[in-house]
C-alpha positions in Angstrom: 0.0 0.0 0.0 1.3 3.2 -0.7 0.8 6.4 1.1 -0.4 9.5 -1.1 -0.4 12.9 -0.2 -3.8 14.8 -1.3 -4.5 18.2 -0.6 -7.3 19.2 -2.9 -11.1 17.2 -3.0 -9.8 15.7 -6.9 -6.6 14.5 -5.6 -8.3 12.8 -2.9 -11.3 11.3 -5.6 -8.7 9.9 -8.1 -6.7 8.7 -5.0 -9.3 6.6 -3.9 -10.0 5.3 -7.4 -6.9 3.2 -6.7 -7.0 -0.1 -4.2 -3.2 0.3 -3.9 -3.2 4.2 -2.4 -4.2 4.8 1.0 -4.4 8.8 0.8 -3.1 11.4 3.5 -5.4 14.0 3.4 -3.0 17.5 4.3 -3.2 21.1 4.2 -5.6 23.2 5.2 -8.5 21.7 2.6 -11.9 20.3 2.8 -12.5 16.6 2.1 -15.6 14.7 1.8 -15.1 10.7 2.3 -18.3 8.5 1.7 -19.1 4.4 2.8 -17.4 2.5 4.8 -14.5 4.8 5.0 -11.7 4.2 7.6 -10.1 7.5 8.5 -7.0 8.0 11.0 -6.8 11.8 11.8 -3.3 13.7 13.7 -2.7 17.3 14.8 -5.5 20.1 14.6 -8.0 18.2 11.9 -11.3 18.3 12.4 -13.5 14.6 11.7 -17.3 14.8 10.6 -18.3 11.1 10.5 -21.5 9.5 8.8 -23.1 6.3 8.4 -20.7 3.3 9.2 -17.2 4.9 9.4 -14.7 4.3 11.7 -11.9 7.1 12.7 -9.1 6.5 14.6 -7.8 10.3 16.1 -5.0 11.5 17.6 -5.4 13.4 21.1 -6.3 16.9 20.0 -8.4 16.1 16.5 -12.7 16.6 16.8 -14.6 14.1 16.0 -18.5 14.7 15.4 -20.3 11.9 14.9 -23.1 11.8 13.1 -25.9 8.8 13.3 -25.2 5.6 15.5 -22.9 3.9 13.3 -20.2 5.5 13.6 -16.8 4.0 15.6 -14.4 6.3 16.9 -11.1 5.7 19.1 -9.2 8.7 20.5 -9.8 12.2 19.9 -12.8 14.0 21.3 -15.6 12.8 20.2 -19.0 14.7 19.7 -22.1 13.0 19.4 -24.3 15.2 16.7 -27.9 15.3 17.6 -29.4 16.6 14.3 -32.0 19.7 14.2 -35.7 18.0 15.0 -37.4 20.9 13.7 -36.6 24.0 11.2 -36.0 26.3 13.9 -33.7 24.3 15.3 -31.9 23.8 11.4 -31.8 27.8 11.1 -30.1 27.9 14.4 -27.5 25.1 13.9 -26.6 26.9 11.0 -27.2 30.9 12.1 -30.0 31.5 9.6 -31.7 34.5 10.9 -35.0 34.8 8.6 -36.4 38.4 8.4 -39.8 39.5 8.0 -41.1 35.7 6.8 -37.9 35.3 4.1 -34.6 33.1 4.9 -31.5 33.7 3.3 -30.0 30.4 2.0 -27.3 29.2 -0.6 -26.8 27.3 -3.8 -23.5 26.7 -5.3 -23.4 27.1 -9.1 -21.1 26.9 -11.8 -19.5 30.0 -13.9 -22.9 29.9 -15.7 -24.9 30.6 -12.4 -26.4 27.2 -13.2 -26.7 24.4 -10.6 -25.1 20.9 -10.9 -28.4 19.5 -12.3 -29.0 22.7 -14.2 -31.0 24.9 -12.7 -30.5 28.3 -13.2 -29.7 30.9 -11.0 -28.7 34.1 -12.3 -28.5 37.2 -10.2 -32.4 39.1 -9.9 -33.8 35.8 -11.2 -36.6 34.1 -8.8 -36.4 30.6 -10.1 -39.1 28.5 -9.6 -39.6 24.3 -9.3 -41.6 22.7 -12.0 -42.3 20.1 -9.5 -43.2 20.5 -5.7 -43.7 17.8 -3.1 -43.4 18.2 0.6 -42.8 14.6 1.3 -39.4 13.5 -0.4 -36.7 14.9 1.0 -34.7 14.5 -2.3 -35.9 16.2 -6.3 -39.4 17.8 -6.8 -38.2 21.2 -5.5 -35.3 23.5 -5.4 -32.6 22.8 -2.6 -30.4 25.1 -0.7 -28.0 25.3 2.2 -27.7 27.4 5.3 -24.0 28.4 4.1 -22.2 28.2 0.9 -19.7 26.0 2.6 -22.4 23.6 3.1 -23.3 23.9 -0.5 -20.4 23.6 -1.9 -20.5 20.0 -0.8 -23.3 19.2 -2.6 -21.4 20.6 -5.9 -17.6 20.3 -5.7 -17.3 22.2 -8.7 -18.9 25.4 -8.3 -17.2 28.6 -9.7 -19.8 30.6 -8.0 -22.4 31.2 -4.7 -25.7 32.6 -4.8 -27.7 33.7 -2.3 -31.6 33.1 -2.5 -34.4 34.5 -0.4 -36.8 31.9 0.0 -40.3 32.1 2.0 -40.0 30.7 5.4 -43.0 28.8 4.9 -42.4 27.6 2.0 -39.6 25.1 3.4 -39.9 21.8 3.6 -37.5 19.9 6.4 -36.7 16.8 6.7 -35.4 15.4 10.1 -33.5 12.6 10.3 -32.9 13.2 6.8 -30.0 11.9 4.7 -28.9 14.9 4.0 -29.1 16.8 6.9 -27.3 20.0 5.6 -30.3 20.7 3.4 -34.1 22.2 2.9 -35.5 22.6 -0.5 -38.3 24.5 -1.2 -40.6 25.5 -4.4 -39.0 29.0 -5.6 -37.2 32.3 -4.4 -38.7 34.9 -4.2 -38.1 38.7 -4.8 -36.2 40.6 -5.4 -34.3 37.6 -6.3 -30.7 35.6 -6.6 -27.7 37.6 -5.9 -23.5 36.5 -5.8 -21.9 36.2 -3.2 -18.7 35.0 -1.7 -17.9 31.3 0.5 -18.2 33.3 3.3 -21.7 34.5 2.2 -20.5 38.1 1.4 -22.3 39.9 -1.2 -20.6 40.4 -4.3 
């Protein structure tokens, strides 16, 4: 087995592409790893851990745990208790809604048009051509509470909107699979507008 260091998302991808590389995820990036993934974490790093995977951590590393599947040794460890309700999904992720409309985030490609190719320009108000309330995934428009968050759900985005949506217009799922989500059936005025990763208008 040979020991490959990745510092970008693709690096780690194509590393894992290869039953002979066991990657070493370094630098200061951000790294998704799906399935049964087996991750040993050192210095400062941070762990997020779904479904079945097991982590082994060094003294100082977090590890947040998410669903009762996870097996972690070392570090210190986190048990996630996901939001139960939408107030508690705007809190975990500071949403602060005004006057009925949350602002949430898509990440989008040079085009301002979403991985499945939605579109998103700035001032539009884009609308789902389908709607339903009970599947947490398709039939609606989905959005984040940060662009970080929504960059996960597009790796490669160029760009971040923002999107006021109604507040009652979202639909949340809890337990969900994907807890770092809402969808709902449009935006509304006065519409999409850039911003930064950090959610800064552009």
């Amino acid at each position: 087995m040979k020991n490959v260091k990745c510092s970008t998302q693709m690096e780690l991808d194509t590393a894992l592409k290869n039953p002979e590389v066991w990657p070493e995820l370094v630098g200061r990036g951000y790294f998704e790893v799906s399935g049964s993934a087996q991750v040993t974490a050192y210095d400062s790093a941070q762990v997020t851990a779904y479904d079945s995977a097991q982590v082994t951590a060094s003294k100082y590393v977090a590890i947040t745990k998410i669903g009762g599947k996870v097996k972690a040794t070392g570090g210190v460890q986190i048990d996630y208790q996901s939001p139960q309700s939408l107030a508690e999904w705007f809190e975990e992720y500071a949403v602060a809604p005004a006057d009925g409309i949350a602002i949430l985030y898509k990440a989008v490609g040079s085009d301002f048009k979403s991985e499945s190719g939605g579109d998103y320009t700035p001032g539009t108000t884009p609308k789902s051509d389908a709607w339903n309330t009970t599947k947490e995934c398709g039939q609606g428009l989905h959005f984040c509470g940060t662009p970080h968050h929504a960059l996960g759900f597009y790796l490669g985005a160029k760009r971040f909107v923002a999107c006021p949506v109604a507040v009652d217009s979202i639909a949340f799922t809890a337990n969900g699979d994907y807890p770092t989500k809402v969808k709902a059936p449009c935006v509304v005025a006065p519409g999409c507008y850039e911003v930064d990763i950090n959610g800064k208008k552009l």
